[in-house]
Structures are given as structure tokens and as C-alpha cells.
N, C-alpha and C positions, 0 to 999 in steps of 0.2 A: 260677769254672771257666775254663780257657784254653783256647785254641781249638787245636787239634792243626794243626801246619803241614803244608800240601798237600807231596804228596810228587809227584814227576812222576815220569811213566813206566811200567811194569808191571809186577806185582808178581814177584819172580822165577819161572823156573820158568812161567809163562803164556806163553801166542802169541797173536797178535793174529787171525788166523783160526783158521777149525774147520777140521782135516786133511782128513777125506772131501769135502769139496769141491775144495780143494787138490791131491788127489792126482786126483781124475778130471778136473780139467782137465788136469792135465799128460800123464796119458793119452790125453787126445783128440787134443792138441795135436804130442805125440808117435808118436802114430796117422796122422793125416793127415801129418806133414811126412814120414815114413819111407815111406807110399802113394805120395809124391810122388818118391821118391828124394832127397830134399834133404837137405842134411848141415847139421846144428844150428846150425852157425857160418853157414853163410847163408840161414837162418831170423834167427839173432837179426839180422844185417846187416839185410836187411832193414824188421825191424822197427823197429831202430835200438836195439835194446840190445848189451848183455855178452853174449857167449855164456856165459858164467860165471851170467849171471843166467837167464839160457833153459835151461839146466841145470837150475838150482834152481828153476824153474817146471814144468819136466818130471817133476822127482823128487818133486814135490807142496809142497817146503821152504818154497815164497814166491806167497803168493796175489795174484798182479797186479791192480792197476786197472783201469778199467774202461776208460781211453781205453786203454789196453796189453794189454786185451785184443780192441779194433777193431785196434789195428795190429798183431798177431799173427795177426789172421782175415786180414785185408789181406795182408799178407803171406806166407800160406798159399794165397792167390785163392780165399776162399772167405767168408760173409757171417759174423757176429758169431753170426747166429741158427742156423745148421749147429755153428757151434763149442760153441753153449753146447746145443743138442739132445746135440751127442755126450755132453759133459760129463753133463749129465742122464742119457744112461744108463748111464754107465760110473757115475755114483755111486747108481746104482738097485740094479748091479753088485756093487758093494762093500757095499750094506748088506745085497742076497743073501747074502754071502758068496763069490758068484763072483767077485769080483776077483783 
């Protein structure tokens, strides 16, 4: 019997995160920077990405790491633990149905 070669990568058609978390962060994140008056582009500055990628973290498309998501608290002046409280209810939210 031979041994089937490792294939890398994932399988098509799969995402490496679950949506509903994805998507209430980027609600939270998108919540607090808009409270603040701050335009996305110097959000992501700040934080030191693409705003191209602060986008796709806002629309839910890309679930950030975890040091990226302190420098997005950081850079919002607000602690990690506020950021992922909101996250927590906006996806409490979404699985109401109220989202």
C-alpha cells in the first residue's frame, strides 16, 4: 500500500477562520474608529498596516492576529479587552439575528 503524498495548503473552497467572529470584529473595530471620527486610512497608519488590509478586517474578509489585534486596540486608544468585549457582543448579535 503507498502512502498518499501531503498535499499543502487548504482544501479549496475552505477559509482558515469562522465568519461570525470575523465579521464582529470588524464591526467593533469599525464602531469605535467611526465614534472616534477617524478615517480608516489613519487607523490602519497607525496601526502600521494597508488600509487595504483594515478594510478587509472591517468587512469581516480577514481574521487578524492576535499581536494585530493589540495594535489596532492601541491605535484606536483603547485596551485589547474593550475591543474584544465589543467583538463579543456584536457576535452574540449576529447569532440573534440582530446583526
Amino acid at each position: 500500500m503507498q502512502k498518499r503524498p501531503i498535499q499543502r495548503g487548504r482544501p479549496a473552497g475552505s477559509t482558515s477562520f469562522e465568519a461570525e467572529p470575523a465579521l464582529a470584529f470588524g464591526a467593533a473595530v469599525r464602531e469605535a474608529r467611526t465614534a472616534q471620527g477617524m478615517a480608516q486610512e489613519t487607523l490602519a497608519h497607525r496601526a502600521g498596516i494597508e488600509r487595504s488590509h483594515m478594510g478587509k478586517i472591517e468587512r469581516g474578509e480577514h481574521m487578524p492576529t492576535l499581536a494585530l489585534i493589540f495594535r489596532i486596540a492601541r491605535a484606536l486608544g483603547c485596551s485589547a479587552t474593550t475591543l474584544m468585549a465589543e467583538t463579543e457582543q456584536k457576535l452574540g448579535e449576529l447569532k440573534d439575528g440582530q446583526g
